[in-house]
C-alpha positions in Angstrom: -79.9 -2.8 -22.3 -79.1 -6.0 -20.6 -79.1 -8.1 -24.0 -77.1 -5.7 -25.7 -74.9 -5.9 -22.8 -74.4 -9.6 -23.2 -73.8 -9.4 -26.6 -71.4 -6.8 -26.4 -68.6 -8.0 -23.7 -68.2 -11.2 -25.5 -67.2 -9.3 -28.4 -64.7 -7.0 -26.0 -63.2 -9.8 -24.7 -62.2 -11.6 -27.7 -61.2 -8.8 -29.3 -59.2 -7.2 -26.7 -55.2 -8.1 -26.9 -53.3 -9.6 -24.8 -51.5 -7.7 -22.1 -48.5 -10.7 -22.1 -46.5 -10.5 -25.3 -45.3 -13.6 -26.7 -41.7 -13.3 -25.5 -43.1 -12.5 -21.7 -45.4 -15.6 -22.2 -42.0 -17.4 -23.4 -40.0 -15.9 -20.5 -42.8 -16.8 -17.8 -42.8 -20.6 -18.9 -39.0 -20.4 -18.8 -38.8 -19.0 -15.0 -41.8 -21.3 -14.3 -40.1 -24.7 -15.3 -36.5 -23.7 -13.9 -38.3 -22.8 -9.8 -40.7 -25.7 -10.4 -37.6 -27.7 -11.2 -36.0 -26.9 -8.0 -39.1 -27.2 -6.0 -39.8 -30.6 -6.5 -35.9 -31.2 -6.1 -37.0 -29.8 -2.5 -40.0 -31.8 -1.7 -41.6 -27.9 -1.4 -43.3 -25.3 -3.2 -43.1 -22.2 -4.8 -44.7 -18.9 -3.0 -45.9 -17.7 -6.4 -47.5 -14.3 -5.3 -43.8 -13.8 -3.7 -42.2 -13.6 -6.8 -40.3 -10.4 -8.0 -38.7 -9.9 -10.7 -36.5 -7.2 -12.5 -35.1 -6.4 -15.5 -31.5 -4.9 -16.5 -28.4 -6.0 -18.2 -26.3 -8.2 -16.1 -23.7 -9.9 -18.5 -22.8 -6.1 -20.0 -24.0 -7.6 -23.4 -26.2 -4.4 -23.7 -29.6 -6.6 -23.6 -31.7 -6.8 -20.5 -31.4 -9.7 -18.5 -34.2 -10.8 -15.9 -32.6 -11.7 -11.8 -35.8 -13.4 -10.2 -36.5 -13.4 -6.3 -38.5 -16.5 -5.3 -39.4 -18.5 -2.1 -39.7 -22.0 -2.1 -41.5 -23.3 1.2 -42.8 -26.2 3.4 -39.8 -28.5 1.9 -40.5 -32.0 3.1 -43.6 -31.3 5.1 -41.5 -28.3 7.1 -42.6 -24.7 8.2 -39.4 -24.1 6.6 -38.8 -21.1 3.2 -35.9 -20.2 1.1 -35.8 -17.4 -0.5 -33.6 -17.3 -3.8 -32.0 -15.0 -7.0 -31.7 -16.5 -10.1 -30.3 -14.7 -13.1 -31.9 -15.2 -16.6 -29.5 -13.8 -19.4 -30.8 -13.0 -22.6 -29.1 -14.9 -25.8 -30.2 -14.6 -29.3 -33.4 -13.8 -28.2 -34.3 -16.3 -25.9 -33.9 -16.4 -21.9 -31.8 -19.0 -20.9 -31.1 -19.3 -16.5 -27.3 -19.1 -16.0 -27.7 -19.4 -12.3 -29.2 -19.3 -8.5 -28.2 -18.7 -4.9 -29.8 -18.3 -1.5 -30.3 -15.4 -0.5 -32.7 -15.3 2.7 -35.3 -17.0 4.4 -36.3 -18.1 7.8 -34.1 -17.4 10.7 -31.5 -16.0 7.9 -33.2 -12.8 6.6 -36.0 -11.2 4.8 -35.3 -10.1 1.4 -37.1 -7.8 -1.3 -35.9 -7.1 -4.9 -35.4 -3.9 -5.7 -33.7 -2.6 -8.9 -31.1 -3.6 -11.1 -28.3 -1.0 -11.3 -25.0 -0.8 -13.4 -25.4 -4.7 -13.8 -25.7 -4.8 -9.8 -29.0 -6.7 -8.5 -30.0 -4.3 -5.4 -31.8 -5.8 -2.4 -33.5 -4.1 0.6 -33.2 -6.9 4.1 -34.2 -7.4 7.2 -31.8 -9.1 9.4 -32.4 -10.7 13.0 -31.6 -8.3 16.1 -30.6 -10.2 18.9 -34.3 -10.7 20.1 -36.2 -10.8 17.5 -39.0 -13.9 17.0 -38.1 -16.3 14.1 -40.9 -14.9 12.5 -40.1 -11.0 12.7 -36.3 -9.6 11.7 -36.3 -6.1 12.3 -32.9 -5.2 11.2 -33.2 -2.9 7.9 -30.3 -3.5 5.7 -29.5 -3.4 2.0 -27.9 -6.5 -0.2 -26.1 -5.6 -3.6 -25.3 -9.5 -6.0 -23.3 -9.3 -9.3 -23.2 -12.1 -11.9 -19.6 -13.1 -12.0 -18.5 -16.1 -13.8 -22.0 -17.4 -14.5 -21.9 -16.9 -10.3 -23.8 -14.5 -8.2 -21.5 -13.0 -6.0 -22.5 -10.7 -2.9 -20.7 -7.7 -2.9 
């Protein structure tokens, strides 16, 4: 049983698909370069399990568009993080980044992606009560960004 067994799962292996098509591959490597980008414009690093990501038209083209939610931390040797939404808009085929804002981070406020609605990206927060630790906002609040000219705008 145990040789059979090791001949076997090499066979299931390579000749099980991939899960990634090529265009996530393609839009992976193009989210990857644009953060890594930024983070060495930083002197930090990316928070890679941190990163969210959803999917829905945000130019009203009627092709789905990617906004990103990422944290870049410890710029220049700091305790420091930022957390920020890009949008990635889909043209011809291909992902191209069109733009990025803060949106949280330390003693600003904690921010998780949620859903992208009637080309609005929708946040859930946590904002600093009056004594709250650096580390621990507490304040549960909601964040709603469009894309307008090639801008995210808070609304």
């Amino acid at each position: 049983m145990k040789n059979v067994l090791m001949f076997v799962m090499p066979l299931v292996f390579l000749c099980t698909p991939s899960l990634a098509s090529p265009s996530q591959n393609q839009d992976t490597t193009v989210i990857d370069k644009f953060i890594s980008k930024q983070a060495t414009q930083e002197g930090g690093d990316e928070d890679a399990e941190a990163r969210k990501v959803a999917e829905g038209d945000l130019n009203r083209d009627g092709t789905s568009d990617l906004a990103v939610l990422y944290t870049i931390e410890g710029q220049n040797g700091t305790n420091n993080y930022v957390q920020y939404l890009a949008v990635f808009v889909r043209v011809k085929g291909r992902l191209l980044p069109v733009t990025h804002a803060a949106v949280g981070g330390k003693s600003y406020r904690a921010v998780e992606l949620e859903s992208i609605s009637n080309s609005v990206i929708l946040l859930k927060t946590l904002k600093y009560a009056a004594k709250d630790a650096a580390c621990c906002p507490s304040k549960k609040g909601t964040a709603r960004y469009a894309l307008v000219n090639r801008r995210l705008k808070e609304l």
